[in-house]
C-alpha positions in Angstrom: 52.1 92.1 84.2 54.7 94.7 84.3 52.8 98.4 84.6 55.3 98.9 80.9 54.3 95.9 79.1 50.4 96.9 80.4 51.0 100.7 78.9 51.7 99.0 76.0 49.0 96.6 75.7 46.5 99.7 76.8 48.2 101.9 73.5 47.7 98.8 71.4 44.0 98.1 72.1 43.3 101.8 71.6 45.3 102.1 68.3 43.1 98.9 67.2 39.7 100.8 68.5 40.8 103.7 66.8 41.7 102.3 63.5 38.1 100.3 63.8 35.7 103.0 64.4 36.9 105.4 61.2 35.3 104.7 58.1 37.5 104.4 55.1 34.7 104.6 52.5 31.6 107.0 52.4 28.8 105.8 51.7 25.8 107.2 49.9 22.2 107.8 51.2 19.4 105.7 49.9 16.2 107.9 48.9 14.3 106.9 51.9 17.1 107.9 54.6 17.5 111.4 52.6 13.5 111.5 52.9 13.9 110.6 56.7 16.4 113.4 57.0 14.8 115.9 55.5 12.0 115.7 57.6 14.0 115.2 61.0 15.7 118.9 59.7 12.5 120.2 58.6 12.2 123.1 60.6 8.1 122.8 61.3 9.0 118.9 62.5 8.2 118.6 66.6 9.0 115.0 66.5 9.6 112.1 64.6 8.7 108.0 65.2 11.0 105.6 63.1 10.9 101.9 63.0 12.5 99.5 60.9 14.6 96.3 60.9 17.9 96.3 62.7 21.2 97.9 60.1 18.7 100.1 58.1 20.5 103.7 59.3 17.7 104.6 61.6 20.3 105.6 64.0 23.0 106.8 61.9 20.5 109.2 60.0 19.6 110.4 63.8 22.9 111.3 64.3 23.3 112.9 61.3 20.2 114.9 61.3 20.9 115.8 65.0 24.0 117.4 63.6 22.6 119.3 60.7 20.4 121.6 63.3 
């Protein structure tokens, strides 16, 4: 493979990541995940436990809480 036809395969495979990773609709927050973010932002919360099935938002409220504070 030709270190041109490589450069291009390399832009194509990161166009493609790119393109996959955005998210071209918001969503809305169910009343349990804003419950579960206002408490991870409460300001008197030391910690908080969180368990649930897999593709529930644990992790994306995480994120999002962690960037609120």
């Amino acid at each position: 493979m030709s270190a041109k036809s490589r450069s291009a395969s390399v832009g194509s495979v990161k166009k493609k990541m790119k393109s996959a990773m955005l998210m071209y609709q918001p969503f809305e927050w169910t009343e349990k995940q804003k419950e579960l973010i206002d408490v991870m932002t409460d300001y008197h919360t030391n910690a908080v436990f969180v368990e649930g099935p897999a593709g529930t938002g644990k992790s994306v409220c995480a994120m999002y809480a962690a960037l609120e504070l």
